[in-house]
C-alpha positions, 0 to 999 in steps of 0.5 A: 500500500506504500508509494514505490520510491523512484527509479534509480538514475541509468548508469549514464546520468549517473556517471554525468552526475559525478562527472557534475560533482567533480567539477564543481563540488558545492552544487546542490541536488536541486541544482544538478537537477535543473542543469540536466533539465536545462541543457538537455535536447528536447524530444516530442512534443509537450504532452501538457504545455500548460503546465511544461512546454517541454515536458514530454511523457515518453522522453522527459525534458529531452536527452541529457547532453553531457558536454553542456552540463558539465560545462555549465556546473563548472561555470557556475563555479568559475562565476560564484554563483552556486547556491545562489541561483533560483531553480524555480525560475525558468529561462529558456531560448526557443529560437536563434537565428538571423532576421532577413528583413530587419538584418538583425540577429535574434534570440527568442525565448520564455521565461517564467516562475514555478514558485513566483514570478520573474521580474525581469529578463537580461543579457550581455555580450561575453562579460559586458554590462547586463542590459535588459531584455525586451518584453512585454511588461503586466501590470501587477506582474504575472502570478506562479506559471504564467510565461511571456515572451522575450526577444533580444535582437543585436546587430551584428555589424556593431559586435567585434568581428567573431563569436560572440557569445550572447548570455541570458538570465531571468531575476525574480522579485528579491533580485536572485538569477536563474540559470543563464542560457547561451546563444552564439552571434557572429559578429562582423565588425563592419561598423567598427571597421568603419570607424577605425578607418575614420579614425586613421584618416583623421589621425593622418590628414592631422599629421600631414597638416603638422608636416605643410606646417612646420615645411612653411616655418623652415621656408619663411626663416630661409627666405632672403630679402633683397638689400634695402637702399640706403639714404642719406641722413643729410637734407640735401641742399637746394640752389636757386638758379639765376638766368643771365641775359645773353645780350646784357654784359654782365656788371663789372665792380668798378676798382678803386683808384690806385694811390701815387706812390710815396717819393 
């Protein structure tokens, strides 16, 4: 008349199990629980999307994905944030791909709370600054189970060129994260190319002004004067001139008479 316990785990999940608990020690079973969730590859459709919208009664959350457990319980080691996550609230991508007709990269997703409500959804780009996610917000907030929608959309052209990996997470009311999920962008640096040509443009026309500067300065100091003429410092003189009559004979002074001289 008692309740069977649960099945034991197959030998798989329990190999990945330990492998989990090797890489990061402190991760409680409820959190080992939600990572398998989490990073599992879905299979079937949802047998009741009311209450789990990946939930399937033939495959469970999916097929466990070693790699990806693994690599996210020693994440949240590397991060600090073992024993701090929110296992009840829930984030999940639902689509990653380009949009043609706006040229954006988007992400969309869920989020929702099992035992509250999420407060708000964020991502960053490698380890930049968290920003906020768009959504649409409810007034007075969504009660226990109720999920909305999520999208983030980035341009690739303004991300470095490469990879890029885009990390999300959702918060609940008292601010503790859930656990982040990953997607992959490639980034093609053409607006960053852009203006790191502009740059080197200007740096180089403000070089080449300095040059035509300081090649004018030497030009203008080498530069001879023709000599200055010289000027006497005395006034010159001015003589009047006297017009003699040509038929006029000019006047002789008359010589005074000459004395008898002395016997």
């Amino acid at each position: 008349g008692g309740v069977p316990a649960p099945p034991p785990p197959p030998p798989a999940v329990s190999g990945i199990l330990a492998m989990m608990i090797e890489a990061n020690p402190d991760l409680t079973t409820a959190e080992m629980k939600e990572i398998l969730k989490l990073t599992a590859e879905r299979r079937g459709e949802p047998s009741n999307a009311a209450v789990d919208p990946f939930w399937n009664r033939d495959f469970g959350w999916g097929m466990v994905d070693a790699y990806k457990a693994v690599h996210l319980s020693m994440y949240l080691a590397e991060q600090n944030l073992t024993g701090t996550v929110d296992v009840f609230s829930q984030v999940h991508i639902t689509n990653s791909s380009m949009n043609s007709s706006t040229g954006l990269y988007e992400v969309r997703g869920m989020a929702w709370g099992q035992a509250g409500s999420i407060a708000s959804v964020e991502f960053r780009i490698n380890d930049g600054a968290w920003t906020e996610a768009t959504y649409e917000t409810t007034e007075g907030g969504l009660a226990a189970l109720e999920r909305f929608e999520w999208v983030v959309a980035l341009n690739p052209a303004l991300l470095d060129k490469g990879n890029q990996t885009i990390e999300i997470r959702g918060l609940n009311d008292q601010g503790a994260p859930s656990l982040p999920v990953f997607s992959t962008v490639m980034g093609t640096g053409a607006d960053n190319d852009g203006m790191a040509g502009l740059g080197v443009d200007l740096i180089s026309l403000s070089l080449l002004l300095v040059v035509v500067i300081l090649i004018g300065l030497l030009v203008q100091g080498a530069r001879i004067d023709p000599p200055s003429h010289l000027h006497s410092l005395t006034e010159p003189q001015i003589t009047d001139a006297v017009l003699l009559n040509v038929d006029t004979p000019p006047e002789v002074e008359p010589k005074g008479k000459s004395k008898p001289p002395k016997s």
